[in-house]
C-alpha positions as CSV (number, residue, x, y, z in Angstrom):
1,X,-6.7,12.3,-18.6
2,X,-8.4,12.1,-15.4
3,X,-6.8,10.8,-12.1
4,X,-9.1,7.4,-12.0
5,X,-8.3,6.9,-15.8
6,X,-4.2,7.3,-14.6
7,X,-5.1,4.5,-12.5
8,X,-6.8,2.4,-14.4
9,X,-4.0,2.4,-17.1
10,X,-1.1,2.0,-15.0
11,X,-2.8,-1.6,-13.2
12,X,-3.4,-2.2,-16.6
13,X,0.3,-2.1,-17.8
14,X,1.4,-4.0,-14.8
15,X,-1.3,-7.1,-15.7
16,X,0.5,-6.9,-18.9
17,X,4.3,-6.4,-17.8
18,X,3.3,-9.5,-15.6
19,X,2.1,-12.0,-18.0
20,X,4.8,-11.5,-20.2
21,X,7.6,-12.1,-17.5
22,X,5.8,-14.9,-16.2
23,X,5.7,-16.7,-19.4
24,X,9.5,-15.5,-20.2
25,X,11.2,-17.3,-16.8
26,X,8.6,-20.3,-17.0
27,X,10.3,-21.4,-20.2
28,X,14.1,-19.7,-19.5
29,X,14.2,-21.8,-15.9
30,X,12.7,-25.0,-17.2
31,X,15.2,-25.2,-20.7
32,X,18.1,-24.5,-18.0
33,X,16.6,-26.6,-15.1
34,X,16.8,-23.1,-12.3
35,X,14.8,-23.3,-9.5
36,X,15.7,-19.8,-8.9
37,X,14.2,-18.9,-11.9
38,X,11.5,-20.8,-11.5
39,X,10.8,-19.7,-7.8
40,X,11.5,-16.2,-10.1
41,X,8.6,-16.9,-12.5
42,X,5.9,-18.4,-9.3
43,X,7.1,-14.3,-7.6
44,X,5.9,-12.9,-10.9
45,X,3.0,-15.1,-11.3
46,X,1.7,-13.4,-7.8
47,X,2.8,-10.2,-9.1
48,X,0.2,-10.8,-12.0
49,X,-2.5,-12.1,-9.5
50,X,-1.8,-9.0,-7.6
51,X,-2.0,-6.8,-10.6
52,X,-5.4,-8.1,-11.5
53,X,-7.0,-7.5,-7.9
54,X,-5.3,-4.2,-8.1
55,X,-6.8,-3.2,-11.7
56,X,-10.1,-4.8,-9.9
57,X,-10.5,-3.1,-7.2
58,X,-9.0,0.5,-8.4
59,X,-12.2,0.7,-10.6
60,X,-14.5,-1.1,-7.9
61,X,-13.1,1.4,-5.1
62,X,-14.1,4.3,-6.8
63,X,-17.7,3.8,-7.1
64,X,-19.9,6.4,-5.7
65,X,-21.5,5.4,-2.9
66,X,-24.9,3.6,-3.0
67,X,-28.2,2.6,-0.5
68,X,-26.4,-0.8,0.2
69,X,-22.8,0.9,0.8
70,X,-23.7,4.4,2.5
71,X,-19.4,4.7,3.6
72,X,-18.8,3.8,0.0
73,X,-16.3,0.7,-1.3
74,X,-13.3,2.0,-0.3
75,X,-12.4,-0.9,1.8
76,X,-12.5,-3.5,-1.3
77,X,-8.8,-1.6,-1.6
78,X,-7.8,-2.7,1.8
79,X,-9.6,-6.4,1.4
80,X,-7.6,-7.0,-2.3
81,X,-4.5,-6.3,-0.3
82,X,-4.6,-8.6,2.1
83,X,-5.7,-11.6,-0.6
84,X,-2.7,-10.8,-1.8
85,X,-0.8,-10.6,1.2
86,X,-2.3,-14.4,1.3
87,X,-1.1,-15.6,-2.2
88,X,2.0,-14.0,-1.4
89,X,2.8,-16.4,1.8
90,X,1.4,-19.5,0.3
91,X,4.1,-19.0,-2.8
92,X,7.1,-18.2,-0.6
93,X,6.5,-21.4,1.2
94,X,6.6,-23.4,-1.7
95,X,9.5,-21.6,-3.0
96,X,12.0,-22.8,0.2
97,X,9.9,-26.1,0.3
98,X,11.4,-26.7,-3.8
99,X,14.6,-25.5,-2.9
100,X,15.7,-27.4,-0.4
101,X,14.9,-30.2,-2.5
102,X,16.9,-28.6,-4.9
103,X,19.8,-28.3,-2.2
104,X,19.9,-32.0,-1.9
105,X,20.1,-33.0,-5.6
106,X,23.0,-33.3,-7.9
107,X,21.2,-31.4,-10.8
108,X,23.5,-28.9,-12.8
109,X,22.4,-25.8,-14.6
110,X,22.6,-25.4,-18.5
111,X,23.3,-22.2,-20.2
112,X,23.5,-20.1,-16.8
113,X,24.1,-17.1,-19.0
114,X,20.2,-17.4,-20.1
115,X,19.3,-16.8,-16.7
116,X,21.6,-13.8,-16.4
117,X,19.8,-12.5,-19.0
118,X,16.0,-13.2,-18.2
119,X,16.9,-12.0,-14.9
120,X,18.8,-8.5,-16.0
121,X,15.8,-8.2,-18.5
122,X,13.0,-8.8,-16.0
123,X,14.7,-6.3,-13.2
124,X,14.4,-3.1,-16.0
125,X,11.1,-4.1,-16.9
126,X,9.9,-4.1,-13.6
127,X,11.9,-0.9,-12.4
128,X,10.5,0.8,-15.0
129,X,7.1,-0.2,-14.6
130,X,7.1,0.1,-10.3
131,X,7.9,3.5,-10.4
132,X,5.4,4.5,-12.1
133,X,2.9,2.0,-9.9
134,X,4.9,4.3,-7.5
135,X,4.0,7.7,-8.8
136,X,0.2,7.0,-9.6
137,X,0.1,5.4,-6.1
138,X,1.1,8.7,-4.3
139,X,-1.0,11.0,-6.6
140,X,-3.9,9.5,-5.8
141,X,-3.5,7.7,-2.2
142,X,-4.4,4.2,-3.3
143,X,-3.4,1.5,-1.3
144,X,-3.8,-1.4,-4.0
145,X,-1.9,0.9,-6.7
146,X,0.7,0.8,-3.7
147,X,1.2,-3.2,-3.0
148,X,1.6,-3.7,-6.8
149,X,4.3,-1.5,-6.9
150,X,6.2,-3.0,-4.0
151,X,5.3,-6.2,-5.8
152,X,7.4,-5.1,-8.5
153,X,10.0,-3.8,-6.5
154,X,10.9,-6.9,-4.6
155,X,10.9,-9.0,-7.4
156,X,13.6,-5.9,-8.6
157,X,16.0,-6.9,-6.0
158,X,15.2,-10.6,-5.8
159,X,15.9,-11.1,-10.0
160,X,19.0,-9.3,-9.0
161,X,20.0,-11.6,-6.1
162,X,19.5,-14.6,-8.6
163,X,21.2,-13.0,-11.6
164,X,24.5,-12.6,-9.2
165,X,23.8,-16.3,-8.3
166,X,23.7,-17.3,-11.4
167,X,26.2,-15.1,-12.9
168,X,28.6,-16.7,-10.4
169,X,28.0,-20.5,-11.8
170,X,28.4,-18.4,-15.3
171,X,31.8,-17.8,-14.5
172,X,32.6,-20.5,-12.4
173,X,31.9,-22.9,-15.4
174,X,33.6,-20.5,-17.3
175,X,37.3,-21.2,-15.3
176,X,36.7,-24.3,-13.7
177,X,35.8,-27.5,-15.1
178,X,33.2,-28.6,-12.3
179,X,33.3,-26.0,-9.6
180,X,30.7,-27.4,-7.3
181,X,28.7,-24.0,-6.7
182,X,25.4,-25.2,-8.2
183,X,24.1,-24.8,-4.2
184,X,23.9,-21.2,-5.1
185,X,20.7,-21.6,-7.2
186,X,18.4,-23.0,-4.4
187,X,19.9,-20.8,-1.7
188,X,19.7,-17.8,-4.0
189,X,15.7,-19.0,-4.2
190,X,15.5,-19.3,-0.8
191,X,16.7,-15.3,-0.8
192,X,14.0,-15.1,-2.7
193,X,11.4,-16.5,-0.3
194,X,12.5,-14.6,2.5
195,X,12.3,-11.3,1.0
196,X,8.6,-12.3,-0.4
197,X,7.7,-13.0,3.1
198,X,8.8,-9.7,4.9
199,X,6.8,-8.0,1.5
200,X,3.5,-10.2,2.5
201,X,4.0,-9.5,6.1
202,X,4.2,-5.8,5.5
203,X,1.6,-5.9,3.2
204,X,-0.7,-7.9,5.8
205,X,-0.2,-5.2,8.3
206,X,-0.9,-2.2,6.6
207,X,-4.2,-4.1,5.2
208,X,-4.9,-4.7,8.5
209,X,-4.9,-1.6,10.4
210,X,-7.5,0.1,7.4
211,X,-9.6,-2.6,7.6
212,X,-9.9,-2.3,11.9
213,X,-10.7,1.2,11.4
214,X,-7.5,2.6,13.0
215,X,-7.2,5.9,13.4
216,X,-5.2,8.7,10.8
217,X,-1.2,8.4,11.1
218,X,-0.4,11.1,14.1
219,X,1.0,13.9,11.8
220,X,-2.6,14.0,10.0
221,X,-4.6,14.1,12.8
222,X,-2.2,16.9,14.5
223,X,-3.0,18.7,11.0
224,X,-6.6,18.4,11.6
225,X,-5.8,19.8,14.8
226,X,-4.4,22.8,13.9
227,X,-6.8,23.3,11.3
228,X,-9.3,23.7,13.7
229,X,-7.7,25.5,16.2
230,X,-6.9,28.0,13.9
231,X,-10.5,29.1,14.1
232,X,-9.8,31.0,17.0
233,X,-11.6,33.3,17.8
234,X,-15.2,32.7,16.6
235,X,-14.2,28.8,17.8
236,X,-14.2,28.4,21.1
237,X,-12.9,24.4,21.5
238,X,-13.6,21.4,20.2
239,X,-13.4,17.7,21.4
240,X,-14.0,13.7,20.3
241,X,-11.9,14.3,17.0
242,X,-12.3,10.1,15.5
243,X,-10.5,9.7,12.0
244,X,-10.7,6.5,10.3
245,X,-9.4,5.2,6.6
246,X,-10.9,3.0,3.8
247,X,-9.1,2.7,0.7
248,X,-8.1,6.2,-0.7
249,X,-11.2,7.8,1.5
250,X,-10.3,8.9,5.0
251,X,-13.6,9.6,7.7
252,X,-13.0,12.3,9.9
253,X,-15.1,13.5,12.1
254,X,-15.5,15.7,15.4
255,X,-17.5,18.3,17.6
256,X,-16.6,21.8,17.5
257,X,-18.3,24.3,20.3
258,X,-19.6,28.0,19.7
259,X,-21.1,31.1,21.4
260,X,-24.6,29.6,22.2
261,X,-25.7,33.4,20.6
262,X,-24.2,32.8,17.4
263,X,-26.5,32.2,14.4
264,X,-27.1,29.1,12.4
265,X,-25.7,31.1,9.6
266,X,-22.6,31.7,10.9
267,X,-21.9,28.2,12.1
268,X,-22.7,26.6,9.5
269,X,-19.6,28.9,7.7
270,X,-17.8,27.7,10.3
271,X,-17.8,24.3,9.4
272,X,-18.1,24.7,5.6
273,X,-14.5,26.8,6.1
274,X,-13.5,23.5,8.2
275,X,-14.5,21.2,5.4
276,X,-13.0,22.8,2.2
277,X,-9.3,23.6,4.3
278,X,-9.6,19.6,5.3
279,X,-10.7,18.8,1.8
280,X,-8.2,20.9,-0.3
281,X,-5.2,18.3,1.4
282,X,-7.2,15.3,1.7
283,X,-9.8,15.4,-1.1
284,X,-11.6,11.9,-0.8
285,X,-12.5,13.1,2.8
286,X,-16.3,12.3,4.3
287,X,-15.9,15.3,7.2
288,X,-18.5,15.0,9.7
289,X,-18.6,18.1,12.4
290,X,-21.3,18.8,15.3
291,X,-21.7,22.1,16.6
292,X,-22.4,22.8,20.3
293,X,-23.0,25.7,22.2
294,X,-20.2,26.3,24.8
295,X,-22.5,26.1,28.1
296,X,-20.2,26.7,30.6
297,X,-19.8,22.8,31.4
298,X,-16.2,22.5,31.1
299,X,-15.4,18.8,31.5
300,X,-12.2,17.1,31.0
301,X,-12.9,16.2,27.5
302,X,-14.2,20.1,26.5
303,X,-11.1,21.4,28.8
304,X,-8.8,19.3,26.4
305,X,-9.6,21.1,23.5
306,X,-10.7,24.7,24.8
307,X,-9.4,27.0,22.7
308,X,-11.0,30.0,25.3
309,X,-7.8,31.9,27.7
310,X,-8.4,30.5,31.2
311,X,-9.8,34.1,31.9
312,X,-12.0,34.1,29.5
313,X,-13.6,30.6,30.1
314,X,-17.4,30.7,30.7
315,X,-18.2,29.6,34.7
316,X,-21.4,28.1,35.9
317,X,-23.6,30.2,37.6
């Protein structure tokens, strides 16, 4: 199975993983009146809308290239995770405004232990499923892949912040013949909220920066760096390294300067060595390099990158 079908398979199982858990604390927290499990079930209904960008624009992503879209769709990644990042905000509002409504009220819980269970049920399903979101993520650098799994993951630990809620008016129903603790349902969905908000803040950010064109994270440039230096001595500096992301496809691209007596031939080895070493660690790479004879013009941004001995530097004459 190829990498892009790995992809396409795993989105898949999270849309389905979704709908089902969606559908599963809808009816749990309305029969038991939870608005933690209800806030629960609106958390997994964005993981589903988040799934089905994901599974969207994993396929879209990967399209080749075309007249209309010479840099290719990698950004569509970038733009499905900040929708997301979107839906994600609008939810968590609505969440803490419901809960401290909630707060306010005199409504008790029925059958608590349901929720312990929906709740212990959902935060294996969703472990399960988020680490392999996690795996297929990393294999193939996709950013999408990515936010889905960290969907899952914070509905992990928020289903278990609301199981121990609940699990406490379990037993404190259990002992006590009206313990006043139901309180702990709204504030456990107000838990909920908050950590849904740092998730879509996160999310925002990193959607962001790809989208702005910012440059490579510094330990992959300083790769590229030594990649190129290491072409010492037929290299004799380069300069104007610019590195960019989009998606899964990073754009790097710089000028790389040469004995103005060497051939075309043996140039253009240069940079086909340059590409396949970049390539073989980044593969979805678009590498462009420009070759320059070294002229003798040594200007601060040439001296920056000179990979000559200061004896052996070429001098105007």
């Amino acid at each position: 199975m190829s990498l892009q079908q790995r992809k396409e398979r795993v989105a898949l199982l999270s849309v389905v993983s979704n709908s089902f858990l969606v559908l599963f604390k809808v009816i749990v927290g309305i029969l038991i009146g939870s608005v933690s499990i209800i806030s629960e079930a609106i958390h997994s209904g964005m993981d589903l809308l988040a799934a089905i960008i994901a599974m969207f624009s994993v396929k879209t992503s990967s399209v080749p290239a075309d007249d209309h879209h010479p840099f290719g769709h990698g950004k569509i990644e970038n733009i499905s995770g900040l929708v997301e990042a979107a839906l994600i905000f609008v939810a968590a509002f609505w969440i803490i405004f419901e809960a401290l409504k909630k707060i306010s009220s005199s409504q008790t819980l029925d059958a608590p232990e349901w929720g312990v269970a929906v709740m212990l049920f959902s935060s294996i399903i969703n472990f399960m499923v988020s680490r392999k979101l996690f795996q297929v993520a990393k294999e193939a650098d996709s950013i999408a892949l990515q936010a889905d799994a960290w969907h899952l993951r914070t509905d992990v630990y928020t289903s278990m912040g609301v199981m121990i809620s609940l699990g406490i008016i379990w037993v404190g129903h259990s002992i006590f013949t009206d313990p006043k603790i139901h309180w702990l349902d709204p504030i456990a969905a107000i838990f909920v909220a908050v950590i849904i908000l740092r998730a879509a803040y996160e999310l925002t950010a990193h959607s962001i920066r790809d989208l702005v064109d910012v440059k490579l994270p510094p330990e992959e440039e300083d790769w590229i760096r030594d990649v190129i230096v290491s072409c010492r001595p037929s290299l004799y500096g380069f300069h104007q390294l610019r590195t960019r992301k989009a998606g899964h496809f990073r754009f790097i691209e710089f000028h790389i300067q040469v004995n103005p007596q060497m051939s075309v031939v043996d140039s253009h080895n240069i940079t086909k060595g340059l590409k396949l070493r970049i390539r073989r660690k980044f593969p979805d790479s678009v590498i462009t390099i420009h070759i320059e004879p070294c002229d003798g013009k040594c200007v601060d941004a040439c001296i920056a990158g000179c990979l000559l001995a200061e004896e052996k530097r070429p001098r105007l004459v």
